[in-house]
C-alpha positions as CSV (number, residue, x, y, z in Angstrom):
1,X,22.0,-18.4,-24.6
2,X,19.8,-15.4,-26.4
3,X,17.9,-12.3,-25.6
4,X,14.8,-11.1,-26.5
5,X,12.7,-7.9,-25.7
6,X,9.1,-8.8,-26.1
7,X,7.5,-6.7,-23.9
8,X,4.0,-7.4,-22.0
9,X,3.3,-4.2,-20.1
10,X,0.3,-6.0,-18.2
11,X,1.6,-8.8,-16.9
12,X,2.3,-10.2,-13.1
13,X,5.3,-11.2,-11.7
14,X,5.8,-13.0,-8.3
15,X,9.5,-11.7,-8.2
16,X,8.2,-8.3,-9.3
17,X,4.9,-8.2,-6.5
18,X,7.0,-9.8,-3.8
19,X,9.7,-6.6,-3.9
20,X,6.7,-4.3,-4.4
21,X,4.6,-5.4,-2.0
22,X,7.6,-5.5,0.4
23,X,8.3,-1.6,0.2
24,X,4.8,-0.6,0.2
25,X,3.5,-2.1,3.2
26,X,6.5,-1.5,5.0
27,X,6.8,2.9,4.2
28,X,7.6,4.1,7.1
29,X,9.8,5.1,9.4
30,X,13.2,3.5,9.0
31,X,16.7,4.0,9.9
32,X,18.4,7.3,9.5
33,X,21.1,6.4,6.7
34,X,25.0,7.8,7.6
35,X,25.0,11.6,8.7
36,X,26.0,14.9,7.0
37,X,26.5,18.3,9.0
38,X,26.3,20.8,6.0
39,X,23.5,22.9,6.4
40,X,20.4,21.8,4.8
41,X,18.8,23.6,1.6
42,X,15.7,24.9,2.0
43,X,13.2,24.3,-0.4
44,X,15.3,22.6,-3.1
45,X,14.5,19.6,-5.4
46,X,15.7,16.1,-4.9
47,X,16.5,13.8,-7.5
48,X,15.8,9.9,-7.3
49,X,17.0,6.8,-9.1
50,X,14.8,4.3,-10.2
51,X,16.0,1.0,-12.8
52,X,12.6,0.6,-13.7
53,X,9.9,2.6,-15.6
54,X,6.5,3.4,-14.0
55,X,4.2,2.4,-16.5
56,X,1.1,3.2,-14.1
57,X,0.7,5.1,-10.9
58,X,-2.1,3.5,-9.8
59,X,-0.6,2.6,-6.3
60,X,-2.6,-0.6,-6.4
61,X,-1.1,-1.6,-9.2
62,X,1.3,-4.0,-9.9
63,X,4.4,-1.1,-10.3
64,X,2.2,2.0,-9.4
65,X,3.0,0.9,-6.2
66,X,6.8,1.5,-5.9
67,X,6.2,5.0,-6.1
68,X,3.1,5.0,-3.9
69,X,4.7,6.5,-0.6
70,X,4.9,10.1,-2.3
71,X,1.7,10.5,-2.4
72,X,-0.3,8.1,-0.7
73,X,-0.4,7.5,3.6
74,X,-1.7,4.0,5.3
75,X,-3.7,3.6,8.2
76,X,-0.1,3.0,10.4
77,X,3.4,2.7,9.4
78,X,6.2,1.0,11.3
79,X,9.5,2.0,12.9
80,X,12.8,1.1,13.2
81,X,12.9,-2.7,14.7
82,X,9.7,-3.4,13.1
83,X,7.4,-1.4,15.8
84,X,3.8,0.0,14.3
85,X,3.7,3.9,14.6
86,X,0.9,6.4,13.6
87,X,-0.2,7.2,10.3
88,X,-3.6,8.0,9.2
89,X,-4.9,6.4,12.6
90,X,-3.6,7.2,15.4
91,X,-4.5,4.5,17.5
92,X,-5.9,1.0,16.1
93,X,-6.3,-2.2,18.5
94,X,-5.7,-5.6,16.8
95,X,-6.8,-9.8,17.2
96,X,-6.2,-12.5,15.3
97,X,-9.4,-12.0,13.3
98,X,-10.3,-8.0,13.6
99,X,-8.7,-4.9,13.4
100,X,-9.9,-1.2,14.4
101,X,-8.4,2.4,13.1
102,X,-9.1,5.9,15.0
103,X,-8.2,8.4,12.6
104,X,-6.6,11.5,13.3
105,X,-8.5,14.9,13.1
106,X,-7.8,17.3,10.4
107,X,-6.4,14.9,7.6
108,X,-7.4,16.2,3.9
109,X,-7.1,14.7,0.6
110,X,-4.9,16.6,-2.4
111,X,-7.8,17.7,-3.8
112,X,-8.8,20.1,-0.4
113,X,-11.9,17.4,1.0
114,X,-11.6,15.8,4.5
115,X,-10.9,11.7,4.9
116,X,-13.5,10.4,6.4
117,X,-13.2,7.1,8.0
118,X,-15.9,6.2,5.4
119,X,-14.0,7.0,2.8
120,X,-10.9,4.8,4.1
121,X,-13.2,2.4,4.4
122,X,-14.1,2.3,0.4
123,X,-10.8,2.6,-0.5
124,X,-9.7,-0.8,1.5
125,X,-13.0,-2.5,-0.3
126,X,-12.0,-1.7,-3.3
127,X,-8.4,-2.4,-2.9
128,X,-9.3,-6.4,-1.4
129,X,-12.2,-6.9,-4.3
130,X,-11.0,-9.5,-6.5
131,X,-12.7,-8.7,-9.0
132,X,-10.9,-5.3,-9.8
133,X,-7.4,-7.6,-10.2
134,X,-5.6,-5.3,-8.4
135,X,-2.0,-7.1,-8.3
136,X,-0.3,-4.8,-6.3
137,X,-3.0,-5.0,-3.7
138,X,-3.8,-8.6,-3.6
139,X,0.3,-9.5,-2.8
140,X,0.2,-6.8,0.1
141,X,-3.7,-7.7,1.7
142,X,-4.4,-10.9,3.6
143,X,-5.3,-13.8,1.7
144,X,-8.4,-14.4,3.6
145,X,-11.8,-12.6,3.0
146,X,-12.5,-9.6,5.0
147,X,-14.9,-7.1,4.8
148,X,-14.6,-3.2,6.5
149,X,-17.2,-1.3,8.1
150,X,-16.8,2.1,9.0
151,X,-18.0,5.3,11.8
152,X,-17.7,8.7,10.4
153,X,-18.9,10.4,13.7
154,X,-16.4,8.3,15.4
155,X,-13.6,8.3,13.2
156,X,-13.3,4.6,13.3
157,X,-12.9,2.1,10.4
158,X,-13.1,-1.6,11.6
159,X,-12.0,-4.9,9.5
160,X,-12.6,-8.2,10.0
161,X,-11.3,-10.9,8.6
162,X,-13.1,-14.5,7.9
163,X,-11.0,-17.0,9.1
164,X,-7.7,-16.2,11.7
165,X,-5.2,-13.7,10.1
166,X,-2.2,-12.7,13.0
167,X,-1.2,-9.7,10.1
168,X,-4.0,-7.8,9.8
169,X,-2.5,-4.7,11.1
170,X,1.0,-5.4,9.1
171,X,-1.5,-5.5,5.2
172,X,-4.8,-4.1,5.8
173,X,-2.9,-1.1,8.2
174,X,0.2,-0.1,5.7
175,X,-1.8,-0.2,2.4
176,X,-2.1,3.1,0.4
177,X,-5.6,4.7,0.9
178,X,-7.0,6.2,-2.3
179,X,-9.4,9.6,-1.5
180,X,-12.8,9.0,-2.4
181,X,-11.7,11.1,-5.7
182,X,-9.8,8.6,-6.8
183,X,-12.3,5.9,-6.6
184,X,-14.9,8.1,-8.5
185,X,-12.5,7.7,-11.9
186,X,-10.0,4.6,-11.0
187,X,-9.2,4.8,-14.3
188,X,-7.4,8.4,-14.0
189,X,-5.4,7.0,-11.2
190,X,-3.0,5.3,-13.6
191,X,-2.1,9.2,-14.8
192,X,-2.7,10.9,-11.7
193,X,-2.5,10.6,-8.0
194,X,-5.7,11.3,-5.0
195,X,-4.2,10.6,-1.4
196,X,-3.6,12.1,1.3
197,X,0.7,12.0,0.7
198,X,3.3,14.8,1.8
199,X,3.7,15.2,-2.0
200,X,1.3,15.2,-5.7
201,X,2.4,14.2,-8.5
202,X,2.7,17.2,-11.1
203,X,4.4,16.3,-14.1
204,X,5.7,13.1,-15.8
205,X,6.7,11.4,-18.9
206,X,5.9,7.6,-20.3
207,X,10.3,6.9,-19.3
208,X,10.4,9.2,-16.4
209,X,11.2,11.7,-14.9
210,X,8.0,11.7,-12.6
211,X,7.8,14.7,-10.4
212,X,6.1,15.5,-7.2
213,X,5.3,18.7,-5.9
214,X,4.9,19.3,-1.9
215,X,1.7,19.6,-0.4
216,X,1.1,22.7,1.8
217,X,-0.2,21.6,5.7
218,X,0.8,18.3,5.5
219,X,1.0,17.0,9.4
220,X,0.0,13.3,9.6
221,X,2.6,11.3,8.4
222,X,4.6,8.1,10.3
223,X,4.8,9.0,13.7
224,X,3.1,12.3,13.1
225,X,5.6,13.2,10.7
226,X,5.2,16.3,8.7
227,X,6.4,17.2,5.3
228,X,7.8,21.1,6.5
229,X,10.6,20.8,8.6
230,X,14.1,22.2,7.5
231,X,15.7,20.6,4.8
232,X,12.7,18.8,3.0
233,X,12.9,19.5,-0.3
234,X,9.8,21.4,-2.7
235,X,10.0,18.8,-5.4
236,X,11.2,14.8,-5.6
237,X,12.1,14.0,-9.1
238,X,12.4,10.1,-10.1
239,X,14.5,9.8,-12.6
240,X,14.8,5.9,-14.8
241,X,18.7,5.0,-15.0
242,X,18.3,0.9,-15.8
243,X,22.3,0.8,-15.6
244,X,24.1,0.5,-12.1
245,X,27.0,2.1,-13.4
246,X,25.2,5.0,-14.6
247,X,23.8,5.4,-11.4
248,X,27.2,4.9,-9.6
249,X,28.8,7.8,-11.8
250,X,25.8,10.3,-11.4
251,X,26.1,9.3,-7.7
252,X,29.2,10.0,-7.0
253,X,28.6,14.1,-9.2
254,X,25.0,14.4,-8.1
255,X,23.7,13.8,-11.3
256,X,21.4,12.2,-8.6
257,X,20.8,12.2,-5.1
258,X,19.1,9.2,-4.2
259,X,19.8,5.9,-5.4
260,X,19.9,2.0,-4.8
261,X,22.7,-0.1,-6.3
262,X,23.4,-3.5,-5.1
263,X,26.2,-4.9,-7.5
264,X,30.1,-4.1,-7.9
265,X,29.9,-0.5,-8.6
266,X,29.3,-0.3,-4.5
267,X,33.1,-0.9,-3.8
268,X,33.9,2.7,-5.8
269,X,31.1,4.5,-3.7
270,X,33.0,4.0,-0.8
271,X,35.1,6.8,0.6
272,X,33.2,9.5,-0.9
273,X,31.0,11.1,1.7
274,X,27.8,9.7,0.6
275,X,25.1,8.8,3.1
276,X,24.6,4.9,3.1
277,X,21.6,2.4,4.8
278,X,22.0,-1.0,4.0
279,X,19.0,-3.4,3.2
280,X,18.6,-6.9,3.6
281,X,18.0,-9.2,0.5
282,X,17.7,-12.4,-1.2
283,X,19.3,-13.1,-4.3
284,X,18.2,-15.4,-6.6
285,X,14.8,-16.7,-5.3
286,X,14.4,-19.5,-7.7
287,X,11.0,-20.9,-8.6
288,X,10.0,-24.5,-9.9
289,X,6.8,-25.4,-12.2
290,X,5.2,-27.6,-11.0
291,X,1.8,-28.1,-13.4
292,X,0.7,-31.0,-14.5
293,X,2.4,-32.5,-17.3
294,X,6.0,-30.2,-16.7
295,X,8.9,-32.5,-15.8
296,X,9.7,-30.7,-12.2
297,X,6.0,-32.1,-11.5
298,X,8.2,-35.0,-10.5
299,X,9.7,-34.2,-6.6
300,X,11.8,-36.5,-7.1
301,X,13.4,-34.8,-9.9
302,X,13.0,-31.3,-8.0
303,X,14.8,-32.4,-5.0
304,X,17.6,-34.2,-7.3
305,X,18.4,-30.7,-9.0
306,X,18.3,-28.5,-5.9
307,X,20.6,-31.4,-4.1
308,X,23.1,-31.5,-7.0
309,X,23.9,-27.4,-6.8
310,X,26.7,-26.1,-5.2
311,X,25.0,-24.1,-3.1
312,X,28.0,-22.1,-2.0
313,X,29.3,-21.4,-5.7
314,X,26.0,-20.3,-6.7
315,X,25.9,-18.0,-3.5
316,X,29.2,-16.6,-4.6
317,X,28.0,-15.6,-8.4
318,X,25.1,-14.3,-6.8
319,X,26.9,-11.6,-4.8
320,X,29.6,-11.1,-6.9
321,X,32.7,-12.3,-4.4
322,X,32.3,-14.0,-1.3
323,X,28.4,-15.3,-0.8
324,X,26.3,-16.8,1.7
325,X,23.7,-19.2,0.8
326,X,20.2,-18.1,1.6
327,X,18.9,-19.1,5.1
328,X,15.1,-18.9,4.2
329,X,12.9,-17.1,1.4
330,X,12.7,-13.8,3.7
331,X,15.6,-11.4,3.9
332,X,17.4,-11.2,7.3
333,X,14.9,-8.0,8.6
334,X,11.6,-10.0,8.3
335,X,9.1,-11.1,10.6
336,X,10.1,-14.2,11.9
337,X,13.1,-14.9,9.7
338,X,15.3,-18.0,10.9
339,X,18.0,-20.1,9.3
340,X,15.5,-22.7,8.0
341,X,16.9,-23.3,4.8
342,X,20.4,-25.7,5.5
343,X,19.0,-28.4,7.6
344,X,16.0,-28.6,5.3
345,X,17.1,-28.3,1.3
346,X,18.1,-31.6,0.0
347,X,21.6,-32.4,-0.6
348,X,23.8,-34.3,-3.1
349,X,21.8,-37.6,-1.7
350,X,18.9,-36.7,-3.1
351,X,20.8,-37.7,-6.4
352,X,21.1,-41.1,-5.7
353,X,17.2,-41.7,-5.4
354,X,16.2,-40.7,-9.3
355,X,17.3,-44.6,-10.3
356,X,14.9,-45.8,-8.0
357,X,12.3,-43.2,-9.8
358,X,12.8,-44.7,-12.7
359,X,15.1,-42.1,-14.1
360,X,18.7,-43.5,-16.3
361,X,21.4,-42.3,-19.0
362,X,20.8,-43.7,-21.8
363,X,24.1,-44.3,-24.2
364,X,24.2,-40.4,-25.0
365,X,24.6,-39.5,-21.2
366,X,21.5,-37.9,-21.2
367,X,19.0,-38.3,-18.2
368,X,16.1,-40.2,-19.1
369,X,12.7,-41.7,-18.2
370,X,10.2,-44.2,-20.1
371,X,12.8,-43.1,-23.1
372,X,12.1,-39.3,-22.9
373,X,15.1,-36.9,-22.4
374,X,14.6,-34.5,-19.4
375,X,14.2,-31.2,-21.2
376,X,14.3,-28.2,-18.8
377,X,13.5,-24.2,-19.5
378,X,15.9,-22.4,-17.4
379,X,14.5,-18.3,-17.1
380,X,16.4,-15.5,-16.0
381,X,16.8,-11.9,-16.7
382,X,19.5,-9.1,-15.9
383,X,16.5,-6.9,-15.2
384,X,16.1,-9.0,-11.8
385,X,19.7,-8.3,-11.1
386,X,22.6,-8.2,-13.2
387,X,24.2,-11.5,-11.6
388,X,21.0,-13.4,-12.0
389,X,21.8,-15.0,-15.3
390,X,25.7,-15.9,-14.5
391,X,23.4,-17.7,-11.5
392,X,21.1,-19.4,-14.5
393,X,24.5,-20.3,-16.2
394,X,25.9,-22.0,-13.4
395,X,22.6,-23.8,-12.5
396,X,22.4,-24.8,-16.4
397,X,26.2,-26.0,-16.0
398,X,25.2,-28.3,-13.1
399,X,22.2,-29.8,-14.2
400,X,23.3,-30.6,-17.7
401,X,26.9,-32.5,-15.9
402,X,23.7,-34.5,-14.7
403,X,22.2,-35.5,-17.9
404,X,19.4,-32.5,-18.6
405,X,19.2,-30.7,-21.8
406,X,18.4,-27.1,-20.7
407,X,17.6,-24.2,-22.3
408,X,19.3,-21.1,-20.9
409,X,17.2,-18.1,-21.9
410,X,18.0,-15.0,-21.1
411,X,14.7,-12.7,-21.0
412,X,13.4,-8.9,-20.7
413,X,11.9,-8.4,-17.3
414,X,8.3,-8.5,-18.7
415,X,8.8,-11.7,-20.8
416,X,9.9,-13.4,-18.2
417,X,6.6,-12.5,-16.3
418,X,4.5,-13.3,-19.2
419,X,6.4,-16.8,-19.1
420,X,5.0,-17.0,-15.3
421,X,1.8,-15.8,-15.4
422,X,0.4,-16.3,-19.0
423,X,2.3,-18.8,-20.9
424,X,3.7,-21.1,-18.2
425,X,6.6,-21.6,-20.6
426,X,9.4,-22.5,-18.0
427,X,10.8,-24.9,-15.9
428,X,13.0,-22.9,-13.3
429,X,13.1,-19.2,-13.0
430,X,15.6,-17.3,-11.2
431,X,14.7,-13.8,-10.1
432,X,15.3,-11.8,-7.4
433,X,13.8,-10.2,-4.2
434,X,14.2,-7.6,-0.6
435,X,11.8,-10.7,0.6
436,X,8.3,-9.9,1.9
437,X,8.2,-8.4,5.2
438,X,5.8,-10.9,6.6
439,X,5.9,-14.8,6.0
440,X,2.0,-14.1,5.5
441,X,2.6,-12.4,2.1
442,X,4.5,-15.9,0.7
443,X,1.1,-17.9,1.0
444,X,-0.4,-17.0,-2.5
445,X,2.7,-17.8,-4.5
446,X,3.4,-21.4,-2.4
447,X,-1.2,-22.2,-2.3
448,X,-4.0,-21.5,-3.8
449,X,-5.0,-21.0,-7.4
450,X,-3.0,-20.6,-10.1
451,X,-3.4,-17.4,-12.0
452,X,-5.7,-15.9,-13.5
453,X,-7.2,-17.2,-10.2
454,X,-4.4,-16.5,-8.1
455,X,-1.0,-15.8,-8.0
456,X,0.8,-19.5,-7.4
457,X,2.2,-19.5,-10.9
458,X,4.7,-22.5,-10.1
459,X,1.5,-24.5,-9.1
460,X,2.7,-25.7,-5.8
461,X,0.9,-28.3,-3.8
462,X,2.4,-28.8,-0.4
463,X,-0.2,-29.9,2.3
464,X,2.6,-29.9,5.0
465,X,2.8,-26.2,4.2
466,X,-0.7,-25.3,4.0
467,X,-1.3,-27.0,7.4
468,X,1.4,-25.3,9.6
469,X,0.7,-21.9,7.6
470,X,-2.9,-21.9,8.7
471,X,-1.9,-23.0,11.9
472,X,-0.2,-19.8,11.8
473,X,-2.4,-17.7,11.1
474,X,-4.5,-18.4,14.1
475,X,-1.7,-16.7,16.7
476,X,-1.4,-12.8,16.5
477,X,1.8,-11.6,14.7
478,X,5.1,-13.1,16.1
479,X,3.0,-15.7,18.1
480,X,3.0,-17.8,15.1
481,X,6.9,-18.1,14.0
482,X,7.7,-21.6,15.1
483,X,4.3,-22.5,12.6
484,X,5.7,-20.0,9.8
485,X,9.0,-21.8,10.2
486,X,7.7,-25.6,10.2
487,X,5.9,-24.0,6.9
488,X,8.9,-22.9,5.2
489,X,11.3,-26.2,6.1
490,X,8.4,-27.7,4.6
491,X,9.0,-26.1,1.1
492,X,12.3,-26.5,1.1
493,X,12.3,-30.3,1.6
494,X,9.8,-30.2,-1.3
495,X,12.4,-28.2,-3.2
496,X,9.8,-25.7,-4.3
497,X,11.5,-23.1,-3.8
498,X,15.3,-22.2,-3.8
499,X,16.6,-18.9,-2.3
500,X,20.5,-18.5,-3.0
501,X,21.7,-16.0,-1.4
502,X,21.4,-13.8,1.4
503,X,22.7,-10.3,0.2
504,X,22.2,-6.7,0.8
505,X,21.6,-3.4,-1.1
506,X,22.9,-0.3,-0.3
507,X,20.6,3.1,-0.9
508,X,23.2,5.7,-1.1
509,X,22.8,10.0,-0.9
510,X,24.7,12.8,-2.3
511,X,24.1,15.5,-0.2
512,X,21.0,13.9,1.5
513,X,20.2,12.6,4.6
514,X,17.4,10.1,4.5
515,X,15.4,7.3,6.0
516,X,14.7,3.5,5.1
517,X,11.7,1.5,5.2
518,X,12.4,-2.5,5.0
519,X,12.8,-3.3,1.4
520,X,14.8,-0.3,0.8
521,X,11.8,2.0,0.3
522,X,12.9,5.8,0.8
523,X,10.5,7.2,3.1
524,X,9.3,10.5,2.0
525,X,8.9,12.8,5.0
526,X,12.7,11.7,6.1
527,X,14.7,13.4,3.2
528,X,16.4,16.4,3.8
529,X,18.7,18.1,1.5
530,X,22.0,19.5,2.4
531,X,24.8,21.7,0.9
């Protein structure tokens, strides 16, 4: 196994977008994490982990996004138990092919000027035009033309959509809305943010920190939240720590006060007073190429390797102790999540059929067809999660006891997205993901083009799941479960996809209370910082 660091700063990921687009659409009012009764601090600064550099604050881009909430509001945001609240709007109505926003009165931009509904309205055309290749946007909007019209007298921005979409409020309603500022120079959005947000960013560095600066009369946030009450602190400050056990030890002296850690070092956080929200997860979501010409073209060969893996070992690595295989590509808190995955993934049977496909060991022991070894490119990377490549190890393990010469590579983050979305040089990839709020937001990775096109880089073709997912789509939000679910068996007897485990992260506090959004997103207006 060997490491490289090539970096490509530009390029997509599906693992990446998926946990993105999962936090941003979600941002809004969660749970309220463990309590602490010191009194609060007035006025103080907060400081926030991140593993990950923002390279661009954009909030439609592909990792501007993450950081989007601070200064950025949607149309609505949701609640604890998935209910839709107030954000920009506050009241929408919503079918299975339109949506309509009223906007509150009074809401203003960070630059002083009004939002007007027209103004939303640009903002949403210019996040859904494909031709701006906005990543971050494109995994969170429907995947179905729509266009948006708008009524500045009546404060009312309308979309409708071009074929039956039952999540139009869900995408369209939690995106970020850029002020008509920031759609005047999109270009300066990547140093700079224009929203309407409780907080501006006011100073940053290429590594981080990024800071944000409170906004003075800020009153429209989720649930008509405001960004003034006791205890919300002057200045957020998002610090990069890529190690967990960094984090852990500044954690536990409030070198930091918000943080996310989801490995081992959770088990010495305990017992210390920290505020704690768990989130929902899946480890491991493992993707197959599929293109024309790669050897997991072959189903047969897909379903052989997914039914040869222990799936309860691998679940076990995953976690780091005692594991539970995934139950579907969504984590546990999603839309229409269901345990779809064990009566549909193939299992050691699937084995026995490659002799009939024309697949044999030859006198070497290695798997073969038409006299050509099966080769197979096995991606991971620790920047996924740092159990993901013991995961690839054991995968590797499995597959070679069945005859394939695999290459374990062990990749940076952003060559492992190049590998996806440029190159196509792989054969499995294991990454990792919360899992997309909505079944909805799966659709591009499992249909569709391939990139640049679109974003199914695996270059899955699975008319059983097209069928039930449009079906779908034509019942309003949880209307269309049993469909989503038919859709997602219908990958997994494919073997298309391959989630391993179903996990959790923690988001811990020193001396802060917060909130969570699903995904694990911290939402803004909830922090408050204690003694």
């Amino acid at each position: 196994m060997h490491r490289r660091t090539v970096s490509f700063p530009r390029a997509r990921s599906a693992v990446v977008t998926l946990a993105v687009a999962a936090s941003a659409v979600s941002a809004g009012c969660g749970g309220e994490t463990s309590s602490i009764h010191t009194p609060v601090v007035m006025g103080g600064t907060v400081t926030v982990a991140t593993a990950a550099e923002t390279p661009d604050f954009h909030p439609y881009a592909q990792f501007g996004s993450a950081l989007a909430p601070y200064a950025y509001d949607s149309l609505v945001s949701t609640a604890p138990g998935g209910r839709v609240v107030s954000g920009l709007a506050g009241t929408w109505h919503d079918g299975a092919v339109s949506a309509s926003f009223t906007l509150r009165k009074g809401v203003t931009c960070s630059d002083g000027t009004p939002l007007t509904a027209s103004g939303v309205a640009r903002s949403l055309r210019y996040a859904g035009d494909p031709r701006n290749r906005l990543v971050g946007a494109r995994a969170a909007l429907p995947d179905v033309p729509f266009t948006v019209s708008a009524d500045d007298a009546a404060r009312t921005v309308s979309v409708r959509t071009a074929s039956p979409y039952g999540f139009i409020l869900r995408t369209v309603g939690l995106l970020p809305v850029v002020c008509p500022a920031g759609l005047t120079d999109p270009g300066a959005l990547a140093r700079s943010t224009r929203g309407t947000g409780p907080y501006v960013l006011s100073g940053y560095t290429s590594g981080g920190p990024y800071v944000f600066t409170r906004r003075k009369g800020y009153a429209w946030g989720p649930g008509g939240a405001t960004n003034a009450a006791p205890g919300q602190p002057e200045r957020i400050v998002v610090s990069v720590v890529p190690q967990e056990s960094t984090v852990a030890n500044l954690l536990l002296t409030g070198g930091v006060n918000i943080a996310a850690v989801t490995g081992p070092d959770r088990a010495r956080l305990t017992g210390h007073g920290l505020a704690a929200a768990r989130v929902p997860t899946v480890v491991g979501l493992t993707f197959f190429n599929e293109r024309p010409g790669r050897p997991l073209s072959d189903p047969v060969l897909r379903r052989a390797l997914v039914g040869a893996l222990d799936r309860k070992g691998l679940a076990n690595v995953a976690i780091g102790g005692e594991g539970t295989p995934a139950s579907h590509l969504t984590a546990a808190d999603s839309v229409c999540h269901a345990d779809v995955a064990a009566a549909n993934l193939p299992s050691r049977g699937a084995v026995r059929a490659l002799g009939t496909a024309g697949w044999t060991k030859d006198a070497r022991g290695r798997l073969v067809k038409r006299g050509r070894p099966l080769k197979l490119r096995l991606l991971s990377s620790p920047d996924f999660g740092s159990t993901l490549p013991s995961v690839a190890e054991l995968m590797a393990a499995t597959w070679r006891a069945l005859g394939a010469d695999v290459d374990l590579v062990s990749e940076s983050r952003n060559a492992v997205v190049q590998a996806m979305y440029q190159s196509g040089d792989f054969d499995v990839v294991v990454g990792s993901s919360p899992g997309p709020p909505l079944p909805a937001q799966l659709t591009p990775y499992f249909s569709g083009p391939p990139p640049s096109r679109g974003l199914n880089f695996a270059h899955v073709t699975n008319h059983a799941y097209d069928r039930f997912a449009a079906l779908a789509l034509r019942a309003p939000g949880t209307a269309g479960c049993a469909d989503w679910n038919r859709a997602a068996a219908a990958l997994f007897r494919s073997a298309d996809a391959l989630p391993v485990a179903d996990g959790t992260g923690t988001v811990y506090g020193y001396r802060t209370t917060f909130a969570v959004a699903p995904g694990g997103r911290v939402v803004p207006t909830s922090i408050r910082l204690h003694r």
